[in-house]
N, C-alpha and C positions, 0 to 999 in steps of 0.2 A: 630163272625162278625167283632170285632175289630181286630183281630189279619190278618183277610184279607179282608180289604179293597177294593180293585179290585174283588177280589171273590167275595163279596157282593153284591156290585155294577151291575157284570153282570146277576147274582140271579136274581135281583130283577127287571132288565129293559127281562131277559129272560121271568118272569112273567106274564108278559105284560103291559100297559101305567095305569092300575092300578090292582091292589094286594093286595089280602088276606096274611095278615102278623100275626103273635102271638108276638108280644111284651110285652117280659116276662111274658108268660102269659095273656094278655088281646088278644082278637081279635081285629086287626082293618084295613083298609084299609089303604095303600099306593099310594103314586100318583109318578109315576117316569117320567110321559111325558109332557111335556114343555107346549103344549097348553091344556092339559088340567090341569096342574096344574093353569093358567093363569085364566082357565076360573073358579075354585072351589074357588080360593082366592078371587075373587069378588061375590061371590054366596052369597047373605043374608043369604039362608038357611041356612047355615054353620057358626056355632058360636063359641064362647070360651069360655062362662060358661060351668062349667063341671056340672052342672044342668041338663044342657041337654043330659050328657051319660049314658046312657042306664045302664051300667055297674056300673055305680058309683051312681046311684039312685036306685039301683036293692041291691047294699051292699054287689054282686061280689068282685068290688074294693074298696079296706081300704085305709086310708094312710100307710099302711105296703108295700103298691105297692110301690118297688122304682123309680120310674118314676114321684111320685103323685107331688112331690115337684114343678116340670115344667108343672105343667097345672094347680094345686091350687097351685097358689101362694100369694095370696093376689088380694087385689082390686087394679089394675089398668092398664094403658093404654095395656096393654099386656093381659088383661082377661075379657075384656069388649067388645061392639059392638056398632055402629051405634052411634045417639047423644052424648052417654055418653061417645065412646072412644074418640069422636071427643074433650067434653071438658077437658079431661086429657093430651089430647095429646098436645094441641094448644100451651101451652106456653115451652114445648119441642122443637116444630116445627118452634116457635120463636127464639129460642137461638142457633139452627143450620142453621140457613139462610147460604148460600155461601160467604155472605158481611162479616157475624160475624164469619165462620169459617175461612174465610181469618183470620182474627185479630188475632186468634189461630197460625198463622202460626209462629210466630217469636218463642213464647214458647216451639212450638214442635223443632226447630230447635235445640232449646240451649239444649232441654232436648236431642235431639238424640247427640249432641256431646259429653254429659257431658258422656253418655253411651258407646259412641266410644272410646273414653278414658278410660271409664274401660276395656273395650276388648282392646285394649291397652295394660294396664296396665298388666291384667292377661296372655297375651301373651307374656309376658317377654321370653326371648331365647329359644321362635320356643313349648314354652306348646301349648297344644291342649286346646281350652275353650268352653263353651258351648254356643254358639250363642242363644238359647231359654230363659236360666238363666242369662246372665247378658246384654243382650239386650231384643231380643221381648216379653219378658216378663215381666221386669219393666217399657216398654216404654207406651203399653197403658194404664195401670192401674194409671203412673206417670200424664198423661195429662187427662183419665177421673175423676181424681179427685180433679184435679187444677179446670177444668169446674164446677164438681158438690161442690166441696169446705169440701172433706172429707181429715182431717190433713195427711199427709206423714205420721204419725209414727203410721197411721193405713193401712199400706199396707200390710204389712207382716203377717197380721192375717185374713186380706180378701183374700190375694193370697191365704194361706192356707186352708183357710174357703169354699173358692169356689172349689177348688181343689177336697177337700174331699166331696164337696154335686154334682158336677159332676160324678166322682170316682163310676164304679159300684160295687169294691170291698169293700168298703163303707158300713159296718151295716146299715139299715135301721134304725133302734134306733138313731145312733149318726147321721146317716142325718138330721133328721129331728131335734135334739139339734142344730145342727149345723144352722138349716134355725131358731131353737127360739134363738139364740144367735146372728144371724146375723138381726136379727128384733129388740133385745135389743138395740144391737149397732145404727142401723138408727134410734128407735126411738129417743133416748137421740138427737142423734147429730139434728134432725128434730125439739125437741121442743129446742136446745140451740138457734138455728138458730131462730126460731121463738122469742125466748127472745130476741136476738141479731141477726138482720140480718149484709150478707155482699154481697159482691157484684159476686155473683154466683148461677149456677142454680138452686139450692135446695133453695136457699132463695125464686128466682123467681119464684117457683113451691108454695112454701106455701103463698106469696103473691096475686097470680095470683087471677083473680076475670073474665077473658074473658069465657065468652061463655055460662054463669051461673053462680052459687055458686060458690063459692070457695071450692078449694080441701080439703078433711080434712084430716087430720092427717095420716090416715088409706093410703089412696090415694097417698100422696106424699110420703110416706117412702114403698108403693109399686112400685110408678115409680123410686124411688132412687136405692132399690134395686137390680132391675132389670135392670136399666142403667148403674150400674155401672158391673154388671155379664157381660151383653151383650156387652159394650164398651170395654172391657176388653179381653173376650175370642176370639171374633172377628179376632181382629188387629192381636192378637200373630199368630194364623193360617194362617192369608193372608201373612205375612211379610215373616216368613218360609216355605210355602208351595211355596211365590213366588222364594225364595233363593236357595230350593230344585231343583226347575224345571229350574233355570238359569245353577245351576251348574251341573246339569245329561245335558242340550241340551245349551251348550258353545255354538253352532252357533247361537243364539237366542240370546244369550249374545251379543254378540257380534254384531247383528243386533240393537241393545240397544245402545248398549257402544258407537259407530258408528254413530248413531242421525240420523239413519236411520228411525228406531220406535221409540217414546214417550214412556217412561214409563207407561204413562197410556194404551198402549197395554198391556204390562206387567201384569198390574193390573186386568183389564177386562181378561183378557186369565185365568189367576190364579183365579180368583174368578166361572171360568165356569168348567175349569177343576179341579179344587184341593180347592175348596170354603170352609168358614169356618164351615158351619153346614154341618152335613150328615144328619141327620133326623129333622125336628120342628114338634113337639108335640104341637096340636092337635086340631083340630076342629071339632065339633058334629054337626049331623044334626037333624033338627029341623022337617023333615020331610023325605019322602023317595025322593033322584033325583035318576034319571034315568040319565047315563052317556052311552051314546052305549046301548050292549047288557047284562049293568051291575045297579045292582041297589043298591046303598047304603041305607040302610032303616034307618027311623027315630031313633036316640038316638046311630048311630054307628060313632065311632069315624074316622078319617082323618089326616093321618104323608103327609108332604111333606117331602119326598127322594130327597134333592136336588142337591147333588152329583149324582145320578142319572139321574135326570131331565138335570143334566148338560151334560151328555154325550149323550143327542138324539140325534139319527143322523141324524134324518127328519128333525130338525132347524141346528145343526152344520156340517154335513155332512159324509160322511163314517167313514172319519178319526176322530171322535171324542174325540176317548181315545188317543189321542195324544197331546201335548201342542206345538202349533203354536204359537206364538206372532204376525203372518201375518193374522192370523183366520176373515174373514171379521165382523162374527156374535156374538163373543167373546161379543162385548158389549151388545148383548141382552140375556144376563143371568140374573136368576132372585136368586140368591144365599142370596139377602138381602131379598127376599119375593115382595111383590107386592100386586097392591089396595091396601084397607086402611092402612092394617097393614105393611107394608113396615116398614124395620127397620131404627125408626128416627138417628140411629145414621151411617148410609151405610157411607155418604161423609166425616163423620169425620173420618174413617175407612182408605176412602178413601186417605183422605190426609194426613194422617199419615203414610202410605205405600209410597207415593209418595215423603215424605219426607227423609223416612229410609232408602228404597230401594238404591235409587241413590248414598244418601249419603256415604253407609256402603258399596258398591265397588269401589266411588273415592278413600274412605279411606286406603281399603286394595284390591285394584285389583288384588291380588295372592289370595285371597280368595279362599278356597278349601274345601273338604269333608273332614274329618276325617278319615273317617270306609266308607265301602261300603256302597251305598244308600240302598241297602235292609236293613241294621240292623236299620235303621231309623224306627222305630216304633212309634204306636201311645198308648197311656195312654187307659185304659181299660175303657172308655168315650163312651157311646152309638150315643151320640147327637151331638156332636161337634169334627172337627178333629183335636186332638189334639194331636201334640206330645209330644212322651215323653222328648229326648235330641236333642239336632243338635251339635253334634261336630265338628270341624270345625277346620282349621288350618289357620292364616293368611297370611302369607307368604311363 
């Protein structure tokens, strides 16, 4: 599946708008069609305790499953429903307002320059560098955890850490070390913070008292760890997938460069066509719905395919498998998810693309590929599209 992408993709909308899939082993449904994934994301029935899967209360599925890690993950705003996701989520959903990600803007700036300068620097007399490794790579991990107030000189052990628990060539054994070693670490830094607060999200998370109780310990170092996964994996996929698609269709470029289109075409187009999840895992139904002439029964699980979802052509039109930046409907992708769960962190995403993008071909507007865009490959990554390098030449 990883190794072709495109082949996959058409698989699976060949299918039909929803599909019987074996993921690794588990059976489950897929949803690749736009409105009706729209319409199952708001369906109560449909939840994220994995209580409710059939398979995993039946003792089918072990944590031997490598998949288990992304659906048991711990308690919070990412694993819960209704009241309670509401009150994990609240003071997340406080700290990302549009007013307060504005304020973020200066920080991302300085941080994308201080990065442009190392592609810079490593491009010394016409080297080839890796655009992925010393740019979109350190850029969102460097500003999700100025936000969440996790030190620098823990990047390089979470870059790694997430890497390998993504990775499906990954023992199952050391994944799962891997997620009790990445739980050691947020708990410490959760109860220093709590000893000593400062002035950033994880403080505001163990403080927080809106909506009900206050989070406990368990709670806040599940939404840390998973914001900082999520904030992280995100950005790197939009920023290179939009880079990719600038430099295979230069007239698009150039429709950009020109102040023709806004960037935020750019961004919306690349989020619909080459978006950063391929599959989310997973939601169980609570009972049986009937969708059409299909019935998903009580206790079966539910992937949104939303690289798939993205290429419908009943909402983007014949041409879907193409990237447009003129595309009228590009902005109604739903690649960050939708209803409740919609990903708190979409517009920090967002403006972190908006910030790099432009920046990183004022800076070297000879900007080119390396290698052929086929040897562009992705990391043997189920869930998210990730690549492996971007080589690149600046000039």
């Amino acid at each position: 599946m990883i190794s072709d992408l495109a082949g996959e993709t058409d698989r699976l909308r060949a299918a039909g708008p929803l599909a019987r899939i074996d993921l690794l082993g588990a059976p489950a449904w897929t949803v690749t069609d736009h409105t009706i994934a729209r319409q199952l994301l708001v369906d109560t029935r449909l939840v994220k305790d994995i209580n409710a899967w059939g398979l995993w209360t039946s003792g089918v599925i072990t944590r031997q499953w490598p998949l288990i890690g992304m659906i048991d993950a711990g308690r919070s705003m990412f694993t819960v429903d209704g009241a309670e996701h509401r009150r994990l989520r609240i003071k997340t959903t406080q700290a990302l307002t549009p007013r307060r990600l504005e304020a973020l803007r200066p920080m991302i700036e300085r941080f994308v320059k201080e990065l442009l300068d190392d592609l810079d620097e490593a491009s010394r007399d016409g080297a080839v560098v890796d655009l992925k490794q010393i740019f979109a790579y350190p850029l969102p991990m460097r500003v999700v955890s100025e936000l969440m107030g996790v030190d620098r000189s823990a990047h390089s052990m979470l870059l790694e850490s997430y890497k390998k628990f993504f990775s499906m060539l990954t023992p199952q054994d050391e994944r799962l070390q891997v997620l009790a070693d990445l739980d050691i670490f947020y708990e410490k830094m959760v109860r220093d913070k709590t000893a000593t607060p400062t002035d950033d999200l994880t403080s505001a998370l163990i403080q927080a008292d809106e909506g009900g109780e206050p989070l406990t310990e368990e709670e806040v170092v599940g939404n840390l760890k998973a914001l900082v996964a999520a904030g992280h994996e995100t950005t790197v996929s939009l920023i290179l997938s939009a880079v990719r698609a600038l430099l295979t269709n230069p007239e698009q470029l150039e429709k950009v460069r020109s102040g023709e289109y806004e960037w935020k075409a750019v961004i919306e187009e690349t989020l619909r066509f080459d978006g950063p999840v391929i599959h989310l895992l997973m939601r169980f139904a609570t009972e049986d719905i009937t969708i059409g002439d299909t019935v998903i029964e009580k206790g079966e699980g539910v992937v949104m395919s939303y690289r798939a979802i993205g290429r419908d052509t009943a909402i983007h039109g014949e041409d879907a498998d193409e990237f447009d930046i003129t595309r009228p409907t590009a902005h109604r992708n739903i690649s960050f998810g939708y209803g409740p769960h919609i990903c708190p962190g979409a517009a920090l995403a967002r403006l972190e693309a908006a910030i790099a993008l432009p920046a990183l071909f004022e800076r070297f507007p000879g900007v080119r590929l390396a290698v052929p865009v086929e040897e562009i490959g992705n990391l043997p990554v189920l869930t998210q599209n990730d690549l492996a390098v971007f080589p690149v030449q600046l000039s």
